[in-house]
Each structure stands twice: as structure tokens, then as C-alpha cells.
N, C-alpha and C positions, 0 to 999 in steps of 0.2 A: 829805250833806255828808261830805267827808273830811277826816282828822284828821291830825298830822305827825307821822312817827317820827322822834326824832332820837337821835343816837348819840352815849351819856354812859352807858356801860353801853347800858342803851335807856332811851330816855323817851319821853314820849307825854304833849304838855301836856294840859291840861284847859280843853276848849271854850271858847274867848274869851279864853285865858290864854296866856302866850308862857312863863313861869318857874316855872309851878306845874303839876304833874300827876301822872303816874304814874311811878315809875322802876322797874325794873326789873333788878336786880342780884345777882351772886354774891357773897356774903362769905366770909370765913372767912381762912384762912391755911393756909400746906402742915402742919404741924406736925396740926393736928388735920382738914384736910380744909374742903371749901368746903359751903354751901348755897345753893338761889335763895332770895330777898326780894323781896319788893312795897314799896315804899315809896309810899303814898299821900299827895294833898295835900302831896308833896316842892316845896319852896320854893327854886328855886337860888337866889333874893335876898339869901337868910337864912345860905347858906353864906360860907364864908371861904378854901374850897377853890377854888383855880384850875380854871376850867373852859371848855370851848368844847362851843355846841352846833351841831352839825352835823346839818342834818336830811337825814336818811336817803329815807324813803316818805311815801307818804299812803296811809292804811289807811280805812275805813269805819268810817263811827262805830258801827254794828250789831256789828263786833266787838270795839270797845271801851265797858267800863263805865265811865261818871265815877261817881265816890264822895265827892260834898260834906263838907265836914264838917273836921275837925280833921287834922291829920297822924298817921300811922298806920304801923305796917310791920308786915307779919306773911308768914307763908309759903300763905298760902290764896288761891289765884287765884280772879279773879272775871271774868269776860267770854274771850269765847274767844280774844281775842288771846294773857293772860298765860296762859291755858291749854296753850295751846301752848309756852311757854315751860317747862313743868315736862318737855314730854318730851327735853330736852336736856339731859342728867345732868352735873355742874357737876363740876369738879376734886375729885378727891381727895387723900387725904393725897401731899404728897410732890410732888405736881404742882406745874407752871411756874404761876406765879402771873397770869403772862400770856398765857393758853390762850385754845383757838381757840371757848370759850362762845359770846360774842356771835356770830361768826361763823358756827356753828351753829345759833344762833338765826335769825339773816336767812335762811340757806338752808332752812328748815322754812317760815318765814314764805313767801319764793318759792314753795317746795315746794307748800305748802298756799293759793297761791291771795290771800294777805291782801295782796301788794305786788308790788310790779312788779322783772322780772328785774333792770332797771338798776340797783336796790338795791344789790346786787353789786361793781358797779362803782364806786360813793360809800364803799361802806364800802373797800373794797380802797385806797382814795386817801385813805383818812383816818387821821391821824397814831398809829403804830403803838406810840407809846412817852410814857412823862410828858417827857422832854425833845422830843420831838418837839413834842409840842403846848405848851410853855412857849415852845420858840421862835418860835411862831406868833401866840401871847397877848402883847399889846402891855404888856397889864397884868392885874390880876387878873378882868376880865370883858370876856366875847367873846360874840355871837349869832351 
């Protein structure tokens, strides 16, 4: 069975879940430089953050691991999907705060086989900016 990448940073729900899963994200700020992050059992229910999810691929579930259990983040990937995401080296100090990561990301993903070229083309079409995407958000939650 295959599993949905969708594009919020990345995420990747958790089997049988539409708002709960894996996410997948850069933090930090220019001033001190970015890192990746896992955020596990991530809840969009639970936020209050305006968001849309936009699903991206469908990857195999062989290369993603679910991780039952409480909500979690930490920088240790587990399954070869987020594995692949540590070899795409995240903004450093001083860098656009709105860099080409994710987009690096999808093109390894292609690269390597886990999703399909038209990947590409979804992410390319999808809204480039936070005002981009508020004026698309009718209100504070979007599927």
C-alpha cells in the first residue's frame, strides 16, 4: 500500500490518518543558521497555524516508518524516506529563509526512485509564499 506525501514543509500522514503523521521540516532562523527536524505524531488538528495540505506523491510504505505513540521531534531519522532527507544540507546562517530545501528534497526523492517525476510539477504549482497560500485558505483549515 502506498502512503501520501503532502507538501507543509513535507508530511507524510500516519496510516489511516488524514492530520496526524510525520512532518518533516527545517527550523531555525538566518541569524544562527537552519536544522532538519522530525516531528513525529505531528497533530495539524491541534495547531492554530494556518495551513493547506497539498498532497504531493504516494511513496511505499516500506520506506516509511510509523512511530505510534505520543508526539515527539527530534533530529534522528528513522525509515529511509527521512533518511534521505538528512542528505539535503538546510540553510545556513544568513540564508533566504525561503530556500530551495523542500524542493531539494522532492528532487532526491525523484532522484532516488521513492515518487513519481510528476512530483515536480505539483510542487512547482504550489503556492510559493505565506500570502500566497492565506489567499487560497478560505479560513483557518484547508485539506
Amino acid at each position: 500500500m502506498a502512503q501520501t506525501i503532502c507538501l507543509a514543509a513535507i508530511f507524510i500522514p500516519t496510516t489511516g490518518e488524514e492530520e496526524v503523521g510525520k512532518l518533516i521540516h527545517v527550523t531555525g532562523n538566518p541569524a544562527t543558521g537552519s536544522f532538519l527536524e522530525f516531528k513525529r505524531n505531528y497533530d495539524f488538528r491541534t495547531t492554530s497555524r494556518r495551513h493547506q495540505l497539498l498532497p504531493l506523491a504516494q511513496v511505499e510504505d516500506q520506506y516509511v516508518a510509523d512511530t505510534p505513540g505520543a508526539v515527539a521531534q527530534d533530529t534522528t531519522a528513522c525509515g529511509r524516506l527521512k533518511s534521505t532527507a538528512t542528505v539535503v544540507p538546510p540553510p545556513g546562517r544568513g540564508a533566504n529563509p525561503f530556500n530551495p530545501t523542500v524542493f531539494d528534497f522532492v528532487e532526491k526523492l525523484v532522484e532516488d526512485g521513492f515518487v513519481a517525476f510528476n512530483s515536480r510539477t505539483t510542487l512547482q504549482s504550489a503556492p510559493k509564499s505565506y500570502e500566497q497560500l492565506c489567499s487560497q485558505i478560505p479560513f483557518a483549515h484547508c485539506l
